[in-house]
C-alpha positions in Angstrom: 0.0 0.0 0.0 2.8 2.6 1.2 4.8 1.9 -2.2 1.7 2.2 -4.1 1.1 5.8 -2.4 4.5 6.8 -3.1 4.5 5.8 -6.9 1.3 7.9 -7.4 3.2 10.7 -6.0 5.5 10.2 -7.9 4.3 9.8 -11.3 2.5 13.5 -9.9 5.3 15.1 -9.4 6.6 13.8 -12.7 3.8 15.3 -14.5 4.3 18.8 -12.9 7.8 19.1 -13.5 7.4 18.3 -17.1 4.4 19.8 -17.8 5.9 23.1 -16.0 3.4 25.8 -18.2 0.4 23.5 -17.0 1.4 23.6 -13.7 2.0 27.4 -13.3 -0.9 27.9 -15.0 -2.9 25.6 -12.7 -1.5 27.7 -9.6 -1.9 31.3 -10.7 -5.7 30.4 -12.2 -6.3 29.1 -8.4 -4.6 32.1 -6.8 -6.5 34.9 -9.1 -9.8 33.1 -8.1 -9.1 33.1 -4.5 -7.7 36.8 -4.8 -11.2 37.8 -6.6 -13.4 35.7 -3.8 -11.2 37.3 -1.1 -9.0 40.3 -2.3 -6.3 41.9 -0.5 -7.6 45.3 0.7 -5.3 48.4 -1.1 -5.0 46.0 -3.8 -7.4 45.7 -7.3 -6.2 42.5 -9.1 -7.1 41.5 -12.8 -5.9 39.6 -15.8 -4.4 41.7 -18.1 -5.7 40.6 -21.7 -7.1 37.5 -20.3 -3.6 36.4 -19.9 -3.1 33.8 -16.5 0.7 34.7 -16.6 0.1 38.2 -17.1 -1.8 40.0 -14.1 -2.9 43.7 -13.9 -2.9 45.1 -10.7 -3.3 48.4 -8.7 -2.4 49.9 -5.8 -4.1 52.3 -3.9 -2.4 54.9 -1.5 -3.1 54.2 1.8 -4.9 56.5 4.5 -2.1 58.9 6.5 0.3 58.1 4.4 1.9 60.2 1.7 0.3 57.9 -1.0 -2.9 58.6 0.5 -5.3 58.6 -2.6 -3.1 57.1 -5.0 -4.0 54.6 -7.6 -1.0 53.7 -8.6 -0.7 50.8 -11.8 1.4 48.0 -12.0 1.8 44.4 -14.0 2.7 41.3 -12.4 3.9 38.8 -14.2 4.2 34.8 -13.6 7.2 32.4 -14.8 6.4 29.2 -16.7 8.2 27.3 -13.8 5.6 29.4 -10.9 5.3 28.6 -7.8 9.5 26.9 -8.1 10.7 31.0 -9.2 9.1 34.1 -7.8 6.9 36.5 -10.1 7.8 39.9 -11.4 6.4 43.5 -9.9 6.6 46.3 -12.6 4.9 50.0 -11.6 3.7 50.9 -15.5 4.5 54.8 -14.3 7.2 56.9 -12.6 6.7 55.6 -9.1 9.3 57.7 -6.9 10.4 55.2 -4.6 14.2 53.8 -3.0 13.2 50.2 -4.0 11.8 51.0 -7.4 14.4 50.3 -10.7 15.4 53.2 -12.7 18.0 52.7 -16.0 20.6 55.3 -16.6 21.4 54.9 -20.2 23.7 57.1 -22.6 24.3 56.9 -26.4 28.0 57.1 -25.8 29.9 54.7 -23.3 30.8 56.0 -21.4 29.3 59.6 -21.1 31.9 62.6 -21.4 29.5 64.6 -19.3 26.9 63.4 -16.3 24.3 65.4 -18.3 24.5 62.9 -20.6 23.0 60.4 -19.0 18.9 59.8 -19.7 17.0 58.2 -17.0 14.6 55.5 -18.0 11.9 54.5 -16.0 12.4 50.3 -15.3 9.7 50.1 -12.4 10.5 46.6 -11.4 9.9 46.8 -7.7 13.5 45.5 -5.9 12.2 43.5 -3.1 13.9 40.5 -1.3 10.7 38.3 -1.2 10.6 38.6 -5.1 14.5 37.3 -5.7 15.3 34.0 -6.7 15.4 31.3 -4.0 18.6 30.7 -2.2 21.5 32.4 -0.3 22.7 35.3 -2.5 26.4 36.3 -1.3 27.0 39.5 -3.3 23.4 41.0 -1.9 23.8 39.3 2.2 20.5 38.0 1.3 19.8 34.4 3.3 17.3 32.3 1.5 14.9 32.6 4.5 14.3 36.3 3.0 14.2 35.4 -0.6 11.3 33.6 -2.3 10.6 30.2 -2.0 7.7 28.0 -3.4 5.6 28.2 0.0 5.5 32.0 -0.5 1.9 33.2 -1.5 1.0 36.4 -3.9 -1.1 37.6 -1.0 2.4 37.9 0.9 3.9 39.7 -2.0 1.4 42.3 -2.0 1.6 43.0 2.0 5.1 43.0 1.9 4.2 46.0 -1.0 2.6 47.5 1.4 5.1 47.6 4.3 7.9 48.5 1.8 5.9 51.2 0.8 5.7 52.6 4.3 8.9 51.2 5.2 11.4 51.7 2.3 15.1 49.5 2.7 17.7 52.4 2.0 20.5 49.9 2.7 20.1 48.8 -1.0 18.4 51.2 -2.9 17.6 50.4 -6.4 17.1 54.3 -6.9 19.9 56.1 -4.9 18.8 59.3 -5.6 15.6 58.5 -3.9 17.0 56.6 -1.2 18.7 59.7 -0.6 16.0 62.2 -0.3 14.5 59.8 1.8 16.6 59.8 4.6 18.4 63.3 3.9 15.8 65.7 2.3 11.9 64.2 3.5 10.6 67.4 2.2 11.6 67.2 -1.2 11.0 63.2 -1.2 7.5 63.8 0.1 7.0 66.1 -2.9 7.9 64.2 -5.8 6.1 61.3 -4.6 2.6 63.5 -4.0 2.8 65.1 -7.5 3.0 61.5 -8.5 -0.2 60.6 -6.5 -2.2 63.7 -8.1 -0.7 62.5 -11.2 -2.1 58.7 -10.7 -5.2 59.6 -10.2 -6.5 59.5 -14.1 -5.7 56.0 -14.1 -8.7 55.6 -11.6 -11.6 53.7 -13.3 -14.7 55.0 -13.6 -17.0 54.2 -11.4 -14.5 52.7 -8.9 -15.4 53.9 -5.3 -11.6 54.9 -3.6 -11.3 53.3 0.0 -10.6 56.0 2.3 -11.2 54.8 5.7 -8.7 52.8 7.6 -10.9 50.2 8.1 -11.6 49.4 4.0 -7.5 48.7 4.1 -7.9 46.5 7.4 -7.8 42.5 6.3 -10.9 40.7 7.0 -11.7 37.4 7.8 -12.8 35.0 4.6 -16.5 34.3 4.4 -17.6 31.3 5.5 -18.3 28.4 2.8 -21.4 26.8 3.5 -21.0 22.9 3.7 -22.1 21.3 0.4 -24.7 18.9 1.7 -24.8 16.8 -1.5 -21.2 16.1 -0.1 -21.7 12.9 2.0 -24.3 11.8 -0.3 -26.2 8.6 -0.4 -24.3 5.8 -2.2 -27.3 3.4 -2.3 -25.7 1.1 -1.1 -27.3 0.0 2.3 -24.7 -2.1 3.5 -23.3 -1.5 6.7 -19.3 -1.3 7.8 -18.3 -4.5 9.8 -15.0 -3.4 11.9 -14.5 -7.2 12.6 -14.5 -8.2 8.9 -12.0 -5.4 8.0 -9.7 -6.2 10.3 -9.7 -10.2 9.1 -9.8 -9.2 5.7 -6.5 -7.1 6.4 -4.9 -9.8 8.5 -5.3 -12.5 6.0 -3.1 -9.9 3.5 -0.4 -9.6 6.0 
């Protein structure tokens, strides 16, 4: 019986490992419908072109903070080999933030003059839950901070949320604003509020904001009602016999 068991599993895992697209797909299907039944408050989640690999999503500035009334867009995007690598956060605008990506490009390598430089917006949020699993010895990262396959997306997008309140200056993807954040709040707090007032034409029409602290405090899931067709009637009226199942599974022994 026990080797039986553990060929099922597997000739399972066998399946998911080659059939890695059917697999993500499987998993991020099951997470967007759990995320639409119960979705992370700050957070609007959809498919972007009906794509399951490809996930819009936005996030919305949080009261007393200096996001407050932002609706800020973004793009997730899964791997074919999800949940084993981690997904990808991209803001689609200028989002002014320590941990956001920015690209300093030139036409000439390398520039005769700093004025040279053009910045490109990357907006790939720089965040340790959403780096490769494993120890990383150039970054310090342990693979206790990085992702693993356990993580969930629902994590990702609270640990958004604390970053945002909480930036990590110690490894700023964007110096300059790692910078003004600890040196010049004034000028940080700024930029980032032009980019809120900016933000908000991306707003869909129709959408009711959250503004309370309460529409941004997690709630419990509803409760599923039992399925009573569950333990259904197999017609068949005979009864269990404890004493016959227990010959039955001597005699095999």
């Amino acid at each position: 019986m026990a080797s039986s068991a553990a060929n099922i599993l597997q000739k399972q895992f066998k399946v998911a490992f080659t059939n890695a697209p059917q697999c993500a797909c499987l998993q991020t299907s099951f997470v967007h419908a759990e995320l639409t039944r119960n979705p992370v408050p700050g957070f609007v989640v959809d498919l972007k072109d009906d794509n399951i690999f490809l996930w819009d999503v936005a996030i919305i500035g949080s009261p007393k903070t200096i996001y407050e009334g932002g609706y800020f867009k973004a793009t997730m995007t899964f791997p074919e080999d999800y949940p084993f690598q981690p997904p990808m956060f991209r803001f689609n605008n200028d989002f002014y933030h320590p941990n956001v990506l920015i690209i300093f490009f030139s036409p000439t390598q390398p520039p005769s003059l700093p004025n040279q430089y053009t910045v490109y917006a990357d907006g790939r949020l720089c965040i340790s839950i959403l780096h490769p699993p494993g120890d990383d010895p150039v970054s310090g990262e342990k693979a206790e901070e990085r992702w693993n396959p356990t993580q969930s997306v629902e994590s990702v997008l609270m640990s958004i949320i604390s970053l945002l309140a909480d930036p990590n200056c110690s490894s700023p993807a964007n110096v300059d604003a790692g910078v003004a954040y600890r040196k010049d709040k004034e000028q940080f707090t700024a930029i980032v509020r032009a980019q809120v007032e900016a933000s908000k034409r991306h707003i869909p029409e129709g959408f009711i904001m959250p503004k309370s602290e309460a529409d941004f405090m997690l709630t419990a899931p509803p409760v599923i009602e039992e399925d009573e067709n569950f333990w259904y009637d197999s017609g068949d009226d005979s009864e269990f016999d404890e004493d016959d199942f227990m010959s039955d599974n001597s005699s095999q022994e």
